[in-house]
PLY file of the C-alpha trace (Angstrom):
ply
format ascii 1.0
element vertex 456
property float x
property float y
property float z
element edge 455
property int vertex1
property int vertex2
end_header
185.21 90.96 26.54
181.97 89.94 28.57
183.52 87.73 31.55
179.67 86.03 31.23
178.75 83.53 28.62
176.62 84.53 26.31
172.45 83.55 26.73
170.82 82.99 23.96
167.31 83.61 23.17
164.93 80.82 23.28
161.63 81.08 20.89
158.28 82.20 22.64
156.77 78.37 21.88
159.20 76.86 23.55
159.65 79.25 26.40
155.75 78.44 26.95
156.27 74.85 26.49
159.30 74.31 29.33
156.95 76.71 31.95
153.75 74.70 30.84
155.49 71.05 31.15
157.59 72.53 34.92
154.21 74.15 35.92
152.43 70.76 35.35
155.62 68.85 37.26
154.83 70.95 40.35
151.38 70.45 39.40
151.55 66.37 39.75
153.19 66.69 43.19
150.69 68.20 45.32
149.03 65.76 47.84
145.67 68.14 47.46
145.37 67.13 43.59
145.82 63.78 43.97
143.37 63.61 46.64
140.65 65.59 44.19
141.19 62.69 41.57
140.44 60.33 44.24
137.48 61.50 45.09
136.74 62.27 41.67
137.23 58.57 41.20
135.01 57.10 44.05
132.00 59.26 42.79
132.07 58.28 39.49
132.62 54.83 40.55
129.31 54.92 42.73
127.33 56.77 40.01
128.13 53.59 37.69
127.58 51.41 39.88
124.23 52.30 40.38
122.97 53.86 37.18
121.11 52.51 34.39
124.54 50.90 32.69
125.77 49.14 36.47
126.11 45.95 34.74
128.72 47.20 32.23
130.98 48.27 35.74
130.79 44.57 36.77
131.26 43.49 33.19
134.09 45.58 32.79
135.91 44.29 35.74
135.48 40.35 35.56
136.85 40.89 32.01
139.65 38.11 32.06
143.03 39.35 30.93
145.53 37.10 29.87
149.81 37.12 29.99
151.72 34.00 28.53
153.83 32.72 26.24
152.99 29.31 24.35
151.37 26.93 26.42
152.26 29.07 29.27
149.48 31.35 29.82
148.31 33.22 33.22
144.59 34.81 33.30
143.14 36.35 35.42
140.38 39.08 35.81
141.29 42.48 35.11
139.88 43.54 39.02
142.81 40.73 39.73
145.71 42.79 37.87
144.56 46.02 39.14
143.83 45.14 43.01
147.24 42.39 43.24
149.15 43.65 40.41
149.24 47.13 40.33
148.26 47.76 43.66
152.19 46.33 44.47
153.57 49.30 42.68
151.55 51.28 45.40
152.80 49.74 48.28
156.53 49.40 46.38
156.08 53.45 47.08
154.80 52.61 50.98
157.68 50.21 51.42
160.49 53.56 50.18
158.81 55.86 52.24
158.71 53.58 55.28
162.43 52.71 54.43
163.25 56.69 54.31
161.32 57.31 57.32
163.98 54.71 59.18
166.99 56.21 57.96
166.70 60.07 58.59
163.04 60.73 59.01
160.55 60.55 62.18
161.41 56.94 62.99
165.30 57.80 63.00
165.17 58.32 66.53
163.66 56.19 68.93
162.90 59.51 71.17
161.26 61.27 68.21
159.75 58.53 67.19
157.80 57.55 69.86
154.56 60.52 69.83
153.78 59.27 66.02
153.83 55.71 67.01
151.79 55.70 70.07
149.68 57.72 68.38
149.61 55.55 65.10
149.14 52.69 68.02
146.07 54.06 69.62
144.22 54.88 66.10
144.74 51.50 65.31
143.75 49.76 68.64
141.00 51.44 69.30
138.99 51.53 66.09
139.22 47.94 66.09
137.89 47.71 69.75
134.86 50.21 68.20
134.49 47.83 65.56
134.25 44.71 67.43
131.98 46.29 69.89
129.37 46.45 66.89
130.13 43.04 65.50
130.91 40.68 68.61
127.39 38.98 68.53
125.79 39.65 65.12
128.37 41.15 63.26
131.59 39.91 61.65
134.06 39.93 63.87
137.20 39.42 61.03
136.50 42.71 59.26
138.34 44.68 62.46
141.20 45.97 60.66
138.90 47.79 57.84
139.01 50.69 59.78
142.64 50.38 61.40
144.35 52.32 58.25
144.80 55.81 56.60
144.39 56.82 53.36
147.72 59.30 53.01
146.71 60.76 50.35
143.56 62.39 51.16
144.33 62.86 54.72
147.15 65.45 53.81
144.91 66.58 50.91
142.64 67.73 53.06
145.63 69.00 55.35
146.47 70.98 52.06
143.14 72.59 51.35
143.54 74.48 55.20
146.60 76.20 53.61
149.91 77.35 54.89
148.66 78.41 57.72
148.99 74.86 59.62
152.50 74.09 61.20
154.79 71.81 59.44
154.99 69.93 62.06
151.95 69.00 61.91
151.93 68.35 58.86
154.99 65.70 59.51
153.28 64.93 62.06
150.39 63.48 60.68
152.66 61.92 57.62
154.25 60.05 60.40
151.49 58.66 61.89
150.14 57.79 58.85
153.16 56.09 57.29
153.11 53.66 60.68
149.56 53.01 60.14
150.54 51.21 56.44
153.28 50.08 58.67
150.54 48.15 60.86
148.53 47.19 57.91
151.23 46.00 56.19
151.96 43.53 59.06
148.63 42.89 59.65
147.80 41.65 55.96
150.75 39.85 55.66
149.29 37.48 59.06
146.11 38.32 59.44
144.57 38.10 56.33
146.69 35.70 53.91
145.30 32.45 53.38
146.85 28.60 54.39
150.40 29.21 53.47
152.14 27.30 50.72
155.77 27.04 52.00
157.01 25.63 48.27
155.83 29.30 46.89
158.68 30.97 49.86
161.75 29.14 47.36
160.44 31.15 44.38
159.94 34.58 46.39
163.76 33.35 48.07
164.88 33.33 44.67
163.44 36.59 43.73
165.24 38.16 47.16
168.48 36.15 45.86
168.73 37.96 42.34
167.85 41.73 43.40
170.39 40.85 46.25
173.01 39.83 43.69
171.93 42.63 41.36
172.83 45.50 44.22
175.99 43.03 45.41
177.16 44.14 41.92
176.39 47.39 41.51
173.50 47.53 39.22
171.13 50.70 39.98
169.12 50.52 36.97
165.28 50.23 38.64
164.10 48.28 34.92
166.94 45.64 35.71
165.11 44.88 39.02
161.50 44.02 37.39
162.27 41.02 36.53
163.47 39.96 40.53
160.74 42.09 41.41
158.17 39.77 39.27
159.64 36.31 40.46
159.04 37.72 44.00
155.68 38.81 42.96
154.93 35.43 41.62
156.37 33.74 44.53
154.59 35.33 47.24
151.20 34.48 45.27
152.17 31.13 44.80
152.82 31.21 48.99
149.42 32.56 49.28
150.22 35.70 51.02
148.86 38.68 49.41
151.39 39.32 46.32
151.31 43.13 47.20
153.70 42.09 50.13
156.35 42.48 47.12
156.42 45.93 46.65
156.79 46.56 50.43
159.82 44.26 50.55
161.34 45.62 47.72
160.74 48.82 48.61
162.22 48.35 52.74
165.83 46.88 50.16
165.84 50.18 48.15
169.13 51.57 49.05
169.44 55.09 50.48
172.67 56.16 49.52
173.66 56.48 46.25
176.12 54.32 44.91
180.00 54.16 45.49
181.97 56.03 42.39
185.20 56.81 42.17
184.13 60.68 41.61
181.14 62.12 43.34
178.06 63.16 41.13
178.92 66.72 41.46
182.69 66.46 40.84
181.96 64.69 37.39
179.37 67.19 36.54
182.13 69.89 36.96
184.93 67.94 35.33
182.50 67.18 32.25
181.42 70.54 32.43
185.53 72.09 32.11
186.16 69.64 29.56
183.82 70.75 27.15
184.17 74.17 27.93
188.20 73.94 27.72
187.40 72.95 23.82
190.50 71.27 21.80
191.64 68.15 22.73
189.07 67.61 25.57
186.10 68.82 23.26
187.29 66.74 20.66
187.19 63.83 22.89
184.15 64.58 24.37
182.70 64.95 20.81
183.74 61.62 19.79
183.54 59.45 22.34
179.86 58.59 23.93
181.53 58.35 27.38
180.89 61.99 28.65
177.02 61.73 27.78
177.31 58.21 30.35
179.05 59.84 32.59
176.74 63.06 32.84
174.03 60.46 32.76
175.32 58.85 35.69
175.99 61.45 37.85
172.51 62.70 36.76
171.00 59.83 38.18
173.09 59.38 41.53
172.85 62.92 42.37
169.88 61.62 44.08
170.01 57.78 46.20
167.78 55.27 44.66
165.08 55.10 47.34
164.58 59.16 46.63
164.81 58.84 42.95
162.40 56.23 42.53
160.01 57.22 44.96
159.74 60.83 42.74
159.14 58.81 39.38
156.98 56.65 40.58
154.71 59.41 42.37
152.31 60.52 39.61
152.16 57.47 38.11
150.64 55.57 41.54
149.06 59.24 42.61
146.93 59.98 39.04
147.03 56.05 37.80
147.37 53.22 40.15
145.21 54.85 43.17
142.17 56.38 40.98
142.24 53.30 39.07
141.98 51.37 42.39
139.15 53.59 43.50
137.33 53.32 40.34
137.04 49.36 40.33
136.49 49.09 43.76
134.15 52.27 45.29
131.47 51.40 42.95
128.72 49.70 45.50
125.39 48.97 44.34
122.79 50.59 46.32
120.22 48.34 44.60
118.75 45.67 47.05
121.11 46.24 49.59
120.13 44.18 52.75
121.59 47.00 55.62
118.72 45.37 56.86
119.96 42.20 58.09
122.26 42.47 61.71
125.46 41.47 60.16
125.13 43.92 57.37
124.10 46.38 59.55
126.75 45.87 62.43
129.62 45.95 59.62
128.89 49.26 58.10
127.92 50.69 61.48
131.07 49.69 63.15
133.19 50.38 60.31
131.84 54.13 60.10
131.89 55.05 63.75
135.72 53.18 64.41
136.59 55.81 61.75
134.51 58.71 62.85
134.83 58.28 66.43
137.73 55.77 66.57
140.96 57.05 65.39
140.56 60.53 66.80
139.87 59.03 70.30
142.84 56.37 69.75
145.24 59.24 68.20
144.42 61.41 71.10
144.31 59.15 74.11
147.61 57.63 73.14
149.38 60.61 72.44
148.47 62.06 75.97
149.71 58.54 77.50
152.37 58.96 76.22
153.49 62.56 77.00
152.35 62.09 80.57
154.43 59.11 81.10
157.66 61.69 79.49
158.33 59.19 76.82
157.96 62.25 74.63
156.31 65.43 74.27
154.77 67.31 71.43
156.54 68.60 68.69
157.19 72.43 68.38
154.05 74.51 67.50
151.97 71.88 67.65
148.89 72.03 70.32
146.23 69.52 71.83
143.55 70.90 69.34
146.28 70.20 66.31
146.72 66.41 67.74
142.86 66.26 67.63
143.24 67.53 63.77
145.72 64.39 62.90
143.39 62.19 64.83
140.04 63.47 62.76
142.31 63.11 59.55
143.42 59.86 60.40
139.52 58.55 59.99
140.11 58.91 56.53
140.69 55.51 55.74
139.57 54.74 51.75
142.28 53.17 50.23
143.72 51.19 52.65
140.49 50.60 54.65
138.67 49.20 50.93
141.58 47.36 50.38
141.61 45.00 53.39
137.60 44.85 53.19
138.29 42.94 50.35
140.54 40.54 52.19
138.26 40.18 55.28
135.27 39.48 53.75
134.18 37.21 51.02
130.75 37.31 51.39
129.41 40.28 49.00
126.96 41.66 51.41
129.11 42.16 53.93
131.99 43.57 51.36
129.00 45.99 50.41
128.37 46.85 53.96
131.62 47.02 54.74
132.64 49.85 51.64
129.21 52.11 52.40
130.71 52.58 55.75
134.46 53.06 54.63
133.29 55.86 52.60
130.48 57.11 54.51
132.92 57.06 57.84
135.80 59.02 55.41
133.55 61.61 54.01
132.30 62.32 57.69
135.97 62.44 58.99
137.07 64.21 56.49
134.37 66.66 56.47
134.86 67.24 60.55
138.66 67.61 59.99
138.25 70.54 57.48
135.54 72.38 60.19
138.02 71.35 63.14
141.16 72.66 61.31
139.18 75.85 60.52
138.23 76.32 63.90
141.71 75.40 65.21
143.65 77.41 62.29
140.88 80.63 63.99
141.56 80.26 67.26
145.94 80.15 66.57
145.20 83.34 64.75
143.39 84.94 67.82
146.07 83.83 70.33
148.90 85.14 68.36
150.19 89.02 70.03
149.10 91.37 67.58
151.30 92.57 64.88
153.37 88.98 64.57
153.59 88.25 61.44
151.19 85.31 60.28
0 1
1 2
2 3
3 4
4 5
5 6
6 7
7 8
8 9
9 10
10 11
11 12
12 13
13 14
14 15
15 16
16 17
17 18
18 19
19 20
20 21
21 22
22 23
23 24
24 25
25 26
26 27
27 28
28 29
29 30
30 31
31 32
32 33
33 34
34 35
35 36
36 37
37 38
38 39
39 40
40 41
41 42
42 43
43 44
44 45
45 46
46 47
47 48
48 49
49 50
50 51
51 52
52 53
53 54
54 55
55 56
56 57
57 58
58 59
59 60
60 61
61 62
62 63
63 64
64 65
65 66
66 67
67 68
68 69
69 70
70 71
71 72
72 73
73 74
74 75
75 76
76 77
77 78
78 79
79 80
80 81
81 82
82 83
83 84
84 85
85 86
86 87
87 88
88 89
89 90
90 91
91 92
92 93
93 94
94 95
95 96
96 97
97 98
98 99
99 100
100 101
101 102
102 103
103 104
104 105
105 106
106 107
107 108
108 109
109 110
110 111
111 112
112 113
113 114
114 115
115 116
116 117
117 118
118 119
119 120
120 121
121 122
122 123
123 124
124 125
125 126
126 127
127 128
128 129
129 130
130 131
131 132
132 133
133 134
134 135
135 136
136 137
137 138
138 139
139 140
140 141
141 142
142 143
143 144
144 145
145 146
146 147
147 148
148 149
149 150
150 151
151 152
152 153
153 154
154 155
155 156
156 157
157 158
158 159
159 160
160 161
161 162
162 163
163 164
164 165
165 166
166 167
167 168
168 169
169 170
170 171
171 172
172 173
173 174
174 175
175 176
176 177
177 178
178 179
179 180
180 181
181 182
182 183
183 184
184 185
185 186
186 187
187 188
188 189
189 190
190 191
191 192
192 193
193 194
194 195
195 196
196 197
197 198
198 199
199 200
200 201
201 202
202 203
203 204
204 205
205 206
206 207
207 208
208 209
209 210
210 211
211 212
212 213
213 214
214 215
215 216
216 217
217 218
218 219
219 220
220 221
221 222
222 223
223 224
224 225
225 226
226 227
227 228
228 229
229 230
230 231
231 232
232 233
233 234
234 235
235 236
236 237
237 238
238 239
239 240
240 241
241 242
242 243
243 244
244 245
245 246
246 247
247 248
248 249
249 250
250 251
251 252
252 253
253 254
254 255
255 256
256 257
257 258
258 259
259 260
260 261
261 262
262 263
263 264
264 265
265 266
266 267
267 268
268 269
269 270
270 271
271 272
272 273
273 274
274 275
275 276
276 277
277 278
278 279
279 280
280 281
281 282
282 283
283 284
284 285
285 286
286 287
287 288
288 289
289 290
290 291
291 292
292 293
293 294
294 295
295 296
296 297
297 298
298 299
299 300
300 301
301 302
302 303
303 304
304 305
305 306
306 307
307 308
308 309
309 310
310 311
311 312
312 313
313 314
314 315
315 316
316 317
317 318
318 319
319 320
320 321
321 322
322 323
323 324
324 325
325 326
326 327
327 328
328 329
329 330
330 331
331 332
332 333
333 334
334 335
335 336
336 337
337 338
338 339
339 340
340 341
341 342
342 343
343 344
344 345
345 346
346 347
347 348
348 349
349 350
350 351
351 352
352 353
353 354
354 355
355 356
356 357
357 358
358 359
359 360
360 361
361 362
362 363
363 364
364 365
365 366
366 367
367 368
368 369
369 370
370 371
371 372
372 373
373 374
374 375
375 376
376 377
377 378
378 379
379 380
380 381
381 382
382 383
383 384
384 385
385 386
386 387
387 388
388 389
389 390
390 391
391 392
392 393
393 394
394 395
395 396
396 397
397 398
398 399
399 400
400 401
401 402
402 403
403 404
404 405
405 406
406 407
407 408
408 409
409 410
410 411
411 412
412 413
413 414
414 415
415 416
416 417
417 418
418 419
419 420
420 421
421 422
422 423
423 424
424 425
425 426
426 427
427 428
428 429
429 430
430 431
431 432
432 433
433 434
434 435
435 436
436 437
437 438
438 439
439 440
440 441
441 442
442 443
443 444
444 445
445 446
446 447
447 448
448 449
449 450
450 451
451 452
452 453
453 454
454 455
């Protein structure tokens, strides 16, 4: 008798179907895709905007879209739902990774943490000096943090398209540093650029807190049964005046990162299940008719991972290949079309904008990081040169997202919001575009210093 249970053949179209569907899994996780349907995105958006149909784009975008029940109804424009609604699922996915980062990532360790956030410091900081330096007199002054931020996603996208070749940490590296940079923009939006506060909106938001604090106090771990907490917090926040997207960072900083207290661990159910329905008789009769082993093995399932990682994974391709193209699509579309670059505060915006980001964050990443290695509050990680420091700081410039996302909070004025966008993009395209000939050069010249005959 075979001591190994017996396999059994699966047919061809479903064999193709399970390798298609993991294929396309793997597929929906790479930070170089996402960062192709970006810029897909923000091209098409700018062809709209500008071609014979543009006034469809602006049509399509003031469309009002309405939520209510009765009497009760809430509408707003569908720009509105995308850039304050949606938009909170994206930084709900900022807020786990920051949270992760704390607990056993690059900010674990106050020693380890310190290169990435001087560095993150000094491509904030001085970007905003280049900025203000263009603006001071004619400019506007309050669009300084439009350049301040990266855009994670295409920064390690265009990390990815260098290959294997580039350290990992490096690579973590410039995760890091970007992570702190939402970090800083986070803070920054939440009291820089929110509006005269309405301290009666804080109860609702309190109450919010209050029920997905009493919904983990119990043990609930079910992410739909915190959407509803999630939305009074949402709601809250808005009424407060502070930019509603502030949600998704809080409730993603009170995602837990352990997995919840049983009375078996995941894997010790899994086995137990497992020799239960294997034993057959009385346990596989049980097991066959009774619903609790399927809860169980969905259970252990689920907390074989802790919430903040579990979460985090589903929610990736949805904000990766939904919320962030849709983002870049309804708000990269600038009209060309009477322009006035020609006026000095015009001007001044998209000119400082594009050269903090070009010229900026690679100074500020670079200058701080040597600071702070001289002074032996750290030194650089393992593998990881000078010229690979200059790479993060080049990569850094790319600021999209982030950077179009608090244009729109700095400047009301559409000129200036116009201005303000040409250089975002203009400013990422040029950093991004130096990066890739840097990290060539840089990825060359590793290559040429290694003894000959290590292995690559």
């Amino acid at each position: 008798m075979s001591l190994h249970p017996a396999r059994h053949t699966l047919p061809r179209a479903q064999l193709l179907a399970e390798r298609t569907f993991s294929a396309l899994g793997r597929f929906l996780h790479i930070e170089a895709v996402s960062g192709v349907v970006l810029l897909i995105m923000a091209v098409a958006a700018l062809w709209w905007a500008n071609s014979p149909v543009a006034a469809s784009y602006e049509a399509l975008w003031h469309m009002p879209v309405s939520f209510g029940v009765g009497e009760l109804v809430f509408s707003q424009s569908l720009h509105f739902w995308i850039n304050d609604g949606l938009m909170t699922i994206f930084f709900l996915v900022v807020g786990m990774e920051i949270r992760r980062e704390i607990h056993e990532g690059a900010l674990s360790n106050v020693r380890q943490a310190a290169l990435p956030i001087a560095a993150a410091v000094g491509g904030v900081a001085v970007p905003a000096l280049i900025y203000l330096a263009f603006n001071a007199q004619a400019g506007a002054p309050q669009g300084w943090a439009v350049p301040t931020a990266t855009d994670i996603a295409f920064a390690v996208g265009v990390l990815a398209i260098l290959g294997r070749s580039i350290p990992s940490n490096l690579r973590i590296f410039l995760l890091t540093v970007a992570i702190i940079d939402d970090v800083i923009a986070v803070l920054i939006i939440a009291f820089v650029y929110s509006g005269g506060l309405n301290y009666s909106g804080f109860a609702v938001a309190g109450v919010g807190l209050l029920m997905v604090l009493g919904l983990q106090r119990i043990g609930i771990w079910t992410a739909y049964a915190y959407v509803i907490p999630g939305a009074v917090l949402w709601s809250g926040l808005l009424m407060t005046g502070a930019h509603p997207t502030l949600a998704g960072v809080v409730l993603g900083l009170m995602t837990p990162v352990v997995s919840v207290p049983m009375r078996e661990r995941p894997v010790e159910m899994l086995t137990r299940i497992a020799r239960d329905i294997a034993q057959g008789g009385q346990a596989g009769q049980r097991a066959a008719g009774t619903d609790w082993p399927l809860r169980d093995l969905k259970v252990a399932h689920r907390e074989l991972l802790p919430p903040v990682v579990r979460v985090q994974q589903a929610l990736h391709p949805f904000v990766a290949y939904g919320v962030m193209p849709l983002f870049a699509l309804a708000n990269a579309g600038v009209s060309l079309k009477g322009l006035a670059l020609s006026t000095d505060s015009a001007s001044a915006v998209m000119m400082g904008v594009a050269a903090a980001l070009v010229l900026g964050k690679p100074l500020g990443v670079l200058a701080a990081s040597w600071l702070a290695v001289k002074a032996g509050w750290c030194r650089l990680p393992q593998g990881v040169s000078w010229a690979g420091i200059g790479l993060v700081g080049l990569l850094a410039g790319i600021g999209f997202t982030m950077s179009i996302f608090i244009a729109m909070l700095a400047f009301s004025d559409p000129a200036l919001l116009s201005a303000a966008k040409i250089g975002v993009l203009a400013g990422s395209a040029v950093s991004a575009g130096l990066g890739l000939a840097w990290g060539a050069a840089y990825l060359a010249s590793e290559r040429g210093a290694r003894p000959r005959g290590a292995n690559a």
